[in-house]
VEXDREN-2710 file (C-alpha; in Angstrom, 1 decimal):
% VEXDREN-2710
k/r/px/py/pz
1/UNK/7.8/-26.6/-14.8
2/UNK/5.9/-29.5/-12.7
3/UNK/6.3/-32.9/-14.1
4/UNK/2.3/-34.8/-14.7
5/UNK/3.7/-37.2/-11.9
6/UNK/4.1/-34.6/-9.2
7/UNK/0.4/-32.6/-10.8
8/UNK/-1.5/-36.0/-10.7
9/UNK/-0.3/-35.7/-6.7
10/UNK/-1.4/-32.4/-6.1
11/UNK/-4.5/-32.2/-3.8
12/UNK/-7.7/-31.1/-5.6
13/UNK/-10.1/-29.2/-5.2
14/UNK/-13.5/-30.3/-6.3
15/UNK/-15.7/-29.3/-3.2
16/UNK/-15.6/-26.8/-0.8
17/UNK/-14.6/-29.0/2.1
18/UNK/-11.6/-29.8/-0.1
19/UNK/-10.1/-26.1/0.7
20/UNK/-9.7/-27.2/4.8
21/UNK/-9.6/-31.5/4.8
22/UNK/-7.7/-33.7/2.7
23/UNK/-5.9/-36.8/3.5
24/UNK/-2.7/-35.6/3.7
25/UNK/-4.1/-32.4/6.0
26/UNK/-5.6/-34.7/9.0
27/UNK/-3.2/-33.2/11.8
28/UNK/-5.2/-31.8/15.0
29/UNK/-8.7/-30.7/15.0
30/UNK/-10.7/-28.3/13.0
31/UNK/-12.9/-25.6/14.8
32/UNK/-16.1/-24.7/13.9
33/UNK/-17.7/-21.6/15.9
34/UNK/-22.0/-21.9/16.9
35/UNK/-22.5/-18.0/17.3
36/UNK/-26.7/-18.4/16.8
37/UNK/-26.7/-17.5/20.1
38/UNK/-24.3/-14.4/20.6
39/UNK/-24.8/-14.4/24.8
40/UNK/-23.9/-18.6/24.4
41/UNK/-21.2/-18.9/22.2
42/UNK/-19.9/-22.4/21.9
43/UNK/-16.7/-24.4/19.6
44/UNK/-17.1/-27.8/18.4
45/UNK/-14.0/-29.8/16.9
46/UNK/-13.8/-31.9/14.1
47/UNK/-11.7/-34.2/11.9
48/UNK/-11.9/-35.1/8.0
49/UNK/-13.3/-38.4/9.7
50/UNK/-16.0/-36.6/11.4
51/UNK/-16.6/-34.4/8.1
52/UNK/-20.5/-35.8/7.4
53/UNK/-21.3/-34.5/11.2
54/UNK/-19.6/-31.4/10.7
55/UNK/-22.0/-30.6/7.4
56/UNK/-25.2/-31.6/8.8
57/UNK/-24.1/-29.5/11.7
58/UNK/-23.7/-26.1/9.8
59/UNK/-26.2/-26.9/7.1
60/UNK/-29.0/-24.3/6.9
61/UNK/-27.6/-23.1/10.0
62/UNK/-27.7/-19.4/11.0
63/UNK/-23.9/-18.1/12.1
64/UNK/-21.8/-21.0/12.1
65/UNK/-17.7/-20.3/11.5
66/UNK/-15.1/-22.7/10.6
67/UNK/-11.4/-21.8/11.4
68/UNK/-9.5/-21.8/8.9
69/UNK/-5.9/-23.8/10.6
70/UNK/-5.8/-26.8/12.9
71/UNK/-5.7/-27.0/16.1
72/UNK/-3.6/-29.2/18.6
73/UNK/-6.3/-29.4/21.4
74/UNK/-10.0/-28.4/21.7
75/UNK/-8.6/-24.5/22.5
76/UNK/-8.9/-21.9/19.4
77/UNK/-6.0/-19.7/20.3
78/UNK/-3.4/-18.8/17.9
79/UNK/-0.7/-20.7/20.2
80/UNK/-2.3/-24.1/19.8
81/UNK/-2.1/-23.7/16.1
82/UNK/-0.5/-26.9/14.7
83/UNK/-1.3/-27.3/11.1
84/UNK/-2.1/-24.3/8.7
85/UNK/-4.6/-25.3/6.2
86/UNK/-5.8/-21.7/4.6
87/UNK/-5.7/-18.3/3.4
88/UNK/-8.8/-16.6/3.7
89/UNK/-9.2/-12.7/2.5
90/UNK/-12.7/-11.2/3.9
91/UNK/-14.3/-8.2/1.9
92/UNK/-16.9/-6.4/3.5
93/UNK/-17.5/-4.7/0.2
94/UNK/-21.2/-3.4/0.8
95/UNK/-19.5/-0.9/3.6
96/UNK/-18.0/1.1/0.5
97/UNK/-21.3/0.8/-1.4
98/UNK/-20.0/-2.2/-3.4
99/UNK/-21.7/-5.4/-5.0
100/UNK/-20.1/-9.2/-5.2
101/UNK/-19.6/-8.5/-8.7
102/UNK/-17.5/-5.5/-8.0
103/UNK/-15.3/-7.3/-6.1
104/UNK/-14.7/-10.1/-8.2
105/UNK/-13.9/-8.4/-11.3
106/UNK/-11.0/-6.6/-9.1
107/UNK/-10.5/-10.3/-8.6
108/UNK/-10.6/-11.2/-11.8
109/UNK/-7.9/-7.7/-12.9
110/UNK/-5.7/-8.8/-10.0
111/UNK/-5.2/-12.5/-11.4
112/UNK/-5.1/-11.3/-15.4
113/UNK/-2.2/-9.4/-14.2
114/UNK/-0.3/-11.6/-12.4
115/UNK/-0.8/-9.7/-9.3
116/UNK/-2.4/-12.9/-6.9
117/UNK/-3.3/-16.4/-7.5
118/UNK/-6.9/-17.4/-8.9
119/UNK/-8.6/-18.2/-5.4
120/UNK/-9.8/-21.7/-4.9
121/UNK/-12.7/-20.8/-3.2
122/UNK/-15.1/-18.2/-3.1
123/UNK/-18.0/-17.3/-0.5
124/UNK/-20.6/-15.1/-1.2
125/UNK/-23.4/-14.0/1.9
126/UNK/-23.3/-10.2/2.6
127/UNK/-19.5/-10.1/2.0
128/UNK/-16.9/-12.1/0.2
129/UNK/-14.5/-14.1/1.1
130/UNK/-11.7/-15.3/-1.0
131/UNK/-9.9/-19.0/0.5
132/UNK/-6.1/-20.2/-0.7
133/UNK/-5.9/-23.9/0.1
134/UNK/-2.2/-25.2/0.9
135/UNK/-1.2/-28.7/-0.1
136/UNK/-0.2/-30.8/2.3
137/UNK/-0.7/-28.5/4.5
138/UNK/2.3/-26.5/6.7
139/UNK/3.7/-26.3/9.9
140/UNK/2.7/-23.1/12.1
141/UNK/6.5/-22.3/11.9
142/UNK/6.0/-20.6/8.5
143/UNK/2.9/-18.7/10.3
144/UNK/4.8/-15.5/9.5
145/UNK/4.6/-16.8/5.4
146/UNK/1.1/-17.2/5.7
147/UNK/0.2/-13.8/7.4
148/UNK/2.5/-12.1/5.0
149/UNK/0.8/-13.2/1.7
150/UNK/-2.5/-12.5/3.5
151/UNK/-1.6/-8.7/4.1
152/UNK/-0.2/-8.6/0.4
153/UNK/-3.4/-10.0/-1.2
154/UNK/-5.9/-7.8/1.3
155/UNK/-4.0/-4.9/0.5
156/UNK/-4.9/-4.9/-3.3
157/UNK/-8.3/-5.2/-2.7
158/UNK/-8.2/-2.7/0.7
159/UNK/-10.4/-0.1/-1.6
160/UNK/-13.0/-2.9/-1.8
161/UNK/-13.0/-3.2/1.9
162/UNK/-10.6/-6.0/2.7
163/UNK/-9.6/-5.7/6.5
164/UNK/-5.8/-5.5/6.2
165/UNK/-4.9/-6.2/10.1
166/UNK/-7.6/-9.6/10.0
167/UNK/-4.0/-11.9/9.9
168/UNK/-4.7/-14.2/13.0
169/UNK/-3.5/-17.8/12.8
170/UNK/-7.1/-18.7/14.5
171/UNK/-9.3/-16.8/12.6
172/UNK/-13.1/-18.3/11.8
173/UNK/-15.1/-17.8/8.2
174/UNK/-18.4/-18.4/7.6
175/UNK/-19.0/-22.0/6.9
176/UNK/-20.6/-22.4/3.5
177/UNK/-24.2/-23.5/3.2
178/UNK/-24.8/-21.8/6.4
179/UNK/-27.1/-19.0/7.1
180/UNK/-25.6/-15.2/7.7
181/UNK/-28.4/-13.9/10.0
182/UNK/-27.4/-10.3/9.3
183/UNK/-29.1/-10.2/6.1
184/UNK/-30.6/-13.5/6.4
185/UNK/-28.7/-15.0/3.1
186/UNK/-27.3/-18.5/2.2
187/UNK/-23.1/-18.8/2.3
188/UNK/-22.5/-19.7/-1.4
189/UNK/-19.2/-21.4/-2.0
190/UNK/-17.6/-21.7/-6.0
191/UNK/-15.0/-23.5/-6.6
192/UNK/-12.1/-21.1/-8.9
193/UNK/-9.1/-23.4/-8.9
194/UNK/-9.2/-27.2/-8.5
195/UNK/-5.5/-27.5/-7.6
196/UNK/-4.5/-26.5/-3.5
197/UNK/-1.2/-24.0/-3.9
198/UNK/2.1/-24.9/-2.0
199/UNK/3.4/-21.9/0.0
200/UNK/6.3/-21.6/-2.5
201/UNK/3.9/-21.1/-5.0
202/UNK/2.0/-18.4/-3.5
203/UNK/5.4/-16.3/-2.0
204/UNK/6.6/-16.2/-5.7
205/UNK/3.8/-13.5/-6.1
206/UNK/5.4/-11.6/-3.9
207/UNK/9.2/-11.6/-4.5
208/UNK/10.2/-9.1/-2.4
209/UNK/9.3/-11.3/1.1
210/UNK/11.5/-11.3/3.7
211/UNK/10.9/-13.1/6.9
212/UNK/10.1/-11.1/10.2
213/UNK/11.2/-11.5/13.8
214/UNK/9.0/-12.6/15.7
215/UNK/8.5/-11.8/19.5
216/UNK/6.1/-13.6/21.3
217/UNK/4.4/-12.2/24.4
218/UNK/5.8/-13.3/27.9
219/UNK/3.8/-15.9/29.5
220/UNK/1.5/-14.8/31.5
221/UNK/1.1/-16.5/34.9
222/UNK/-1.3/-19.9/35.2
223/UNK/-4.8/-18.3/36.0
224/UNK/-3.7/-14.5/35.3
225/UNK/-5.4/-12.1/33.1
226/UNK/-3.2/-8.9/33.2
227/UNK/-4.6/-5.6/33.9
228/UNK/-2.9/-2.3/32.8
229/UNK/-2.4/0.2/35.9
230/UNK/-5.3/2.7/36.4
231/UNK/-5.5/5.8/35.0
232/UNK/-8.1/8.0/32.6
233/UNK/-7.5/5.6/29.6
234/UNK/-6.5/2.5/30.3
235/UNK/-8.4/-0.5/29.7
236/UNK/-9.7/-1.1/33.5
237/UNK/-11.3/2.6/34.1
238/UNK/-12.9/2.5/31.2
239/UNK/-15.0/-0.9/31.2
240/UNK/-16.0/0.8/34.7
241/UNK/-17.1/3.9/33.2
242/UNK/-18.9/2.0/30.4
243/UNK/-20.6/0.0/32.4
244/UNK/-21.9/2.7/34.5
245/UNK/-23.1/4.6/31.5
246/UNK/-24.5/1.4/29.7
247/UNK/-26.9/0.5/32.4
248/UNK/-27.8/4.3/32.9
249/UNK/-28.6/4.3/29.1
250/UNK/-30.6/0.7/29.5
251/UNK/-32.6/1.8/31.8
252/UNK/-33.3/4.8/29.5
253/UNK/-33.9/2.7/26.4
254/UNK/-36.7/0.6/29.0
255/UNK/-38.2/3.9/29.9
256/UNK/-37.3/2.6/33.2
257/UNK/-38.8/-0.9/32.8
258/UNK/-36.7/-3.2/34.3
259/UNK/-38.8/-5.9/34.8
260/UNK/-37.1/-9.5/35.5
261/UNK/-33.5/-7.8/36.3
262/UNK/-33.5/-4.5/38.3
263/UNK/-32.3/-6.0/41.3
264/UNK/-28.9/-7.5/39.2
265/UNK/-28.6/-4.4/37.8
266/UNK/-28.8/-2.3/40.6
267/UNK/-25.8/-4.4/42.2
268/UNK/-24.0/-4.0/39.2
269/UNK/-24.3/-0.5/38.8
270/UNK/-23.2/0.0/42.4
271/UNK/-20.6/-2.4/42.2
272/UNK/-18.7/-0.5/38.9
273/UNK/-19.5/2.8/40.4
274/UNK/-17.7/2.0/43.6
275/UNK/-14.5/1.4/41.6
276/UNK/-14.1/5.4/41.3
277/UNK/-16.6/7.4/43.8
278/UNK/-14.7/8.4/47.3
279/UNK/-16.9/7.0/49.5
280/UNK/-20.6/5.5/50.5
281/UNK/-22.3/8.3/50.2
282/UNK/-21.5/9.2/47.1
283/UNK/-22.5/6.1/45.9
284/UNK/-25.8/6.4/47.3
285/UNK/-26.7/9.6/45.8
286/UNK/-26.2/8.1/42.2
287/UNK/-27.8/5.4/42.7
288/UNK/-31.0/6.8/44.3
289/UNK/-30.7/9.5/41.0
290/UNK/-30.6/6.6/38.8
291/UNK/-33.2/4.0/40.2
292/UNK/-35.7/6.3/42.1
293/UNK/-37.6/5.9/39.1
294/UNK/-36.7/2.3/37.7
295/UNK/-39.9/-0.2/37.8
296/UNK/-41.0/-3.8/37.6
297/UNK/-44.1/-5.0/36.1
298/UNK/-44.1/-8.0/38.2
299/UNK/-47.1/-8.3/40.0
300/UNK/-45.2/-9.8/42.9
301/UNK/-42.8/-7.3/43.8
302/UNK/-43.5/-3.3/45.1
303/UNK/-43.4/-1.5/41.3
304/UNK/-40.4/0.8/42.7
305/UNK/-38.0/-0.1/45.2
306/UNK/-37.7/2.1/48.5
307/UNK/-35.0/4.5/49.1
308/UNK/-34.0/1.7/52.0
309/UNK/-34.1/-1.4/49.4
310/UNK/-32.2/0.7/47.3
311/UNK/-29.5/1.8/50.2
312/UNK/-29.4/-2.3/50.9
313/UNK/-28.0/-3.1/48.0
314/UNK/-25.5/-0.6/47.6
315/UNK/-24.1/-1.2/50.8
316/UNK/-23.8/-5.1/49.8
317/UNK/-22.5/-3.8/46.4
318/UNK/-19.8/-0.8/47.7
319/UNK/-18.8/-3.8/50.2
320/UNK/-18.1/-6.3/47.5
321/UNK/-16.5/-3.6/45.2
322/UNK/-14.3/-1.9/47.5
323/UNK/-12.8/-5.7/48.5
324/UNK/-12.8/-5.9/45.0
325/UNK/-10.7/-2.6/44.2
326/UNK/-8.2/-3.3/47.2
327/UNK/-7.4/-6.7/45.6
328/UNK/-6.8/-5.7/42.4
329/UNK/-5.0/-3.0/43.3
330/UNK/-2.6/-5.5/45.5
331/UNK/-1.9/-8.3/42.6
332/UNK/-0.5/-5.6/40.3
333/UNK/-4.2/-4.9/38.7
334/UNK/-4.2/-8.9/37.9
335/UNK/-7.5/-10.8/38.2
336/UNK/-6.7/-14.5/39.5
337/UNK/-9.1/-16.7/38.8
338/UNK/-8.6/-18.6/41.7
339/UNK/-11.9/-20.5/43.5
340/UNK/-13.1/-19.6/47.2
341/UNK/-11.3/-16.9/47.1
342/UNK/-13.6/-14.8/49.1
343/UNK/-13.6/-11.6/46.1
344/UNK/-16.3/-11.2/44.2
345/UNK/-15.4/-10.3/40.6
346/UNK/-17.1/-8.5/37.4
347/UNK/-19.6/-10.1/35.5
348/UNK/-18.3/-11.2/31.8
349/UNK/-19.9/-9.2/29.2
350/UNK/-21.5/-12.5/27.7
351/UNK/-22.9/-12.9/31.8
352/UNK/-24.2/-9.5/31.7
353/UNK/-25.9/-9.6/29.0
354/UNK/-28.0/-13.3/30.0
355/UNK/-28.9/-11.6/33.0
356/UNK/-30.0/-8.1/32.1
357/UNK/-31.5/-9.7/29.1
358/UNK/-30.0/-7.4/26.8
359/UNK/-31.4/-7.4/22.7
360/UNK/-29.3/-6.8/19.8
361/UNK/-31.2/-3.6/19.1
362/UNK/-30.4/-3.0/22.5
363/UNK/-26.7/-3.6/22.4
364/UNK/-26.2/-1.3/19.4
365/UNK/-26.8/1.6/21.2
366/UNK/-24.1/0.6/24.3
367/UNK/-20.6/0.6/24.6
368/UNK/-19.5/-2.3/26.1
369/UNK/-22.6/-4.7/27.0
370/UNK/-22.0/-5.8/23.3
371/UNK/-21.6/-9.5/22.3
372/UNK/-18.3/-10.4/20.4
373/UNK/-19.8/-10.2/16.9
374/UNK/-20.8/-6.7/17.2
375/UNK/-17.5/-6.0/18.7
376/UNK/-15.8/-7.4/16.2
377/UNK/-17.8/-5.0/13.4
378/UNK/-17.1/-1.8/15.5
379/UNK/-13.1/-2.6/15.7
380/UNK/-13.7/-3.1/11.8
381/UNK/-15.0/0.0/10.9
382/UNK/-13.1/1.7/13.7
383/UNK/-10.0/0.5/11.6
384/UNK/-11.3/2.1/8.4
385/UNK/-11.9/5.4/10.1
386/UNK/-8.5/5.5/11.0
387/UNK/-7.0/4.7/7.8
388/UNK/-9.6/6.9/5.9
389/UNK/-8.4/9.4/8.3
390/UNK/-4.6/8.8/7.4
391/UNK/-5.5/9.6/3.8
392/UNK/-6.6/6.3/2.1
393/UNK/-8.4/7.6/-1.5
394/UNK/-12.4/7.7/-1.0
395/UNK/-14.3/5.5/-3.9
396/UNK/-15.1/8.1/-6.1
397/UNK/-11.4/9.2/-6.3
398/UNK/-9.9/5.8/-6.4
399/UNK/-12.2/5.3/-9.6
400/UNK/-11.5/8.5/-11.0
401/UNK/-7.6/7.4/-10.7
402/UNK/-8.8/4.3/-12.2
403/UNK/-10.5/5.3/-15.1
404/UNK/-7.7/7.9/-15.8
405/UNK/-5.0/5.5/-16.0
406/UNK/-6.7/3.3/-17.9
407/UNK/-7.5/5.8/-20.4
408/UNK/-4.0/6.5/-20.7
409/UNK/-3.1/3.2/-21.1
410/UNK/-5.9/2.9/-24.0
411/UNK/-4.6/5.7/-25.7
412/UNK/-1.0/4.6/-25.9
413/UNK/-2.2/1.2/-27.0
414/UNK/-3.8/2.7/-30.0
415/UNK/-1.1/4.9/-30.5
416/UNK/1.5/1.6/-30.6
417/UNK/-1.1/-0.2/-32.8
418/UNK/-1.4/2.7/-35.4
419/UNK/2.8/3.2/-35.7
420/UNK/3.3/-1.0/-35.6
421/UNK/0.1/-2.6/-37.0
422/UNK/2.3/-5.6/-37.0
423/UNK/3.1/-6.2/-34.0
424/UNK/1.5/-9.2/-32.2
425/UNK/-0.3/-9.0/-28.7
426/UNK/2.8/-10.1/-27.1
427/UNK/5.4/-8.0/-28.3
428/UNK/2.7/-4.6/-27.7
429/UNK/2.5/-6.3/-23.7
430/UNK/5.9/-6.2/-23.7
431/UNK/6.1/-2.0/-24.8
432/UNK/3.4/-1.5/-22.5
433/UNK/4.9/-3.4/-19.2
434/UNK/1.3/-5.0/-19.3
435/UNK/0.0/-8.6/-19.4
436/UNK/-1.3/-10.5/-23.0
437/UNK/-4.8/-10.7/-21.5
438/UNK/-5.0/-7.4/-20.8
439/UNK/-4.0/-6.2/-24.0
440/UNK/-6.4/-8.2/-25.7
441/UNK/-8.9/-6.8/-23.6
442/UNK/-8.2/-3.2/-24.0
443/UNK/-8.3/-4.0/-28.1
444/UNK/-11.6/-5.4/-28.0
445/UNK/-12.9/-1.8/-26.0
446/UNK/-10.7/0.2/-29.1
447/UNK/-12.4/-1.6/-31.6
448/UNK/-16.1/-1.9/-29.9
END
């Protein structure tokens, strides 16, 4: 048991900003991600000093997320970690057909049972999202700790739609009091648990922990981003052939309007296309069969290009690209950033989509010309598949499983009561292998 002395010390937890600043938790900087504009994403940093800023910041603010560790520069990548702060669970619950209050009474089951610690902090938007706060704070050496008791808790509540791989040391949440401009709804934060858990505390849920080996990456090369050698499925072929088939599918979506951009994405198109034709004229062909008909409403430009403007800027394109394709091909299918190089390189996606002027309700129907949040969604759901396809239960028939346990356990409760009407709650737990508090509960429903 914890002596008063050492509980009076224990940091608590009265507001939400108490989950991710505290005195003793004022090592490196805190991020907090500005995604109201998707194409211009931008990261601000913060200290408990500059906590007042950081609220009137994300106040009534649509799409702002706060990371939930420290950082040791002004760089939100999980190797600049310095200070871990927070657990975080999210539940995208309305993707199984699920309400809030579904997921907190698992919540709810999962604590009564001894199965996870009360949360300290709960958001509410369109999802949930459940926050552990860690006194003092801990070093990012017991980052394996942290992602451990993560997976453990977002495994329980899995069937509620708890993304089991989202462990990254420099993860974001939605900052509460912010806006979620999905479903246009306020983050509401309630405070669970006043008292911020030690990571002792929160491994003693989970006895059976045992550290993992960690291999980190090999560093990668000042100013390289590595590429993985060409073939049918590798990352590199298949932006190009995205690409390709995202601006074929724009211009199909525009009914051929391309008013404002047709020259960029003529270039474009020619430039990804040249990464796999055999030669110019091959080139040319597509892009005549694909722009022939494109158009601008601009009053001062011809409404179609001619088969010669078109042919101009393919040749500029299939030069750049074929430079482009013998570089790569030379630096180990590396890109170095390096300036005045003299090779023209791929747009960004977040580039691409400025200049093309590409909508939401546009990017929803492409493959790649997607911004990161709706990236992030597809890997989500793309991870469910793939477990659903592995054989995890469907609702109905982890319900059914539910409801016929229980009953079982309801039965043998009245059974026990009926042969030992003097037994106390405790001592029928103890028969049952189940807590107090749920025997009390499953009495009240017998005698209801």
């Amino acid at each position: 048991m914890q002596t008063a002395a050492k509980l009076q010390q224990r940091e608590q937890i009265r507001t939400w900003e108490d989950v991710f600043f505290s005195e003793q938790r004022d090592v490196g900087f805190m991020a907090v991600l500005d995604l109201e504009k998707p194409t211009q994403p931008h990261t601000r940093f913060f200290k408990r000093k500059d906590l007042e800023r950081l609220i009137a910041e994300t106040t009534g603010k649509p799409d702002r997320y706060i990371s939930l560790n420290a950082f040791n520069r002004f760089s939100r990548k999980s190797e600049h970690v310095t200070q871990l702060r927070t657990i975080a669970i999210d539940v995208d619950q309305y993707k199984k057909g699920l309400t809030h209050d579904d997921v907190m009474r698992r919540v709810y089951y999962l604590v009564a049972e001894n199965k996870i610690p009360m949360p300290n902090l709960v958001l509410k938007s369109r999802g949930v999202q459940l926050f552990y706060s860690i006194h003092d704070g801990a070093s990012y050496k017991m980052a394996w700790l942290t992602k451990y008791v993560t997976r453990q808790i977002t495994g329980m509540l899995e069937d509620h739609g708890a993304d089991y791989n989202a462990i990254d040391d420099s993860r974001v949440m939605r900052v509460p009091y912010s806006i979620n401009s999905r479903n246009n709804s306020l983050v509401v934060p309630e405070i669970l648990y006043n008292q911020a858990y030690t990571l002792d505390e929160l491994r003693a849920y989970f006895p059976e922990v045992k550290r993992y080996t960690y291999k980190p990456k090999a560093d990668k090369q000042k100013n390289v981003v590595p590429f993985r050698r060409l073939s049918a499925t590798n990352n590199y072929t298949v932006v190009n052939v995205n690409r390709v088939a995202d601006i074929e599918k724009l211009i199909e979506i525009r009914n051929g309007n391309m008013t404002s951009c047709r020259n960029v994405a003529l270039y474009v198109y020619c430039f990804h296309v040249t990464q796999s034709v055999a030669n110019f004229e091959s080139l040319l062909n597509k892009a005549l069969k694909t722009f022939s008909a494109v158009y601008t409403t601009d009053s001062k430009q011809a409404r179609c290009l001619t088969e010669s403007e078109i042919k101009r800027t393919a040749k500029s394109a299939y030069s750049d690209g074929m430079a482009f394709k013998s570089y790569i091909a030379a630096n180990g299918y590396r890109i170095r950033f390096m300036p005045n190089d003299g090779i023209v390189k791929p747009y960004s996606t977040a580039n691409l989509i400025e200049k093309l002027g590409v909508t939401v309700a546009e990017q929803e129907q492409l493959h790649s010309i997607v911004n990161e949040s709706l990236k992030y969604d597809r890997k989500k759901e793309r991870m469910a598949e793939k477990r659903r396809a592995e054989g995890m239960q469907t609702m109905s028939e982890y319900n059914e499983q539910r409801a016929t346990g229980k009953a079982a356990k309801l039965l043998k409760l009245a059974e026990l009561k009926a042969s030992k009407p003097d037994a106390t709650q405790r001592e029928l737990a103890e028969m049952m292998g189940i807590s107090v508090m749920t025997v009390n509960r499953y009495l009240k429903e017998l005698s209801a």
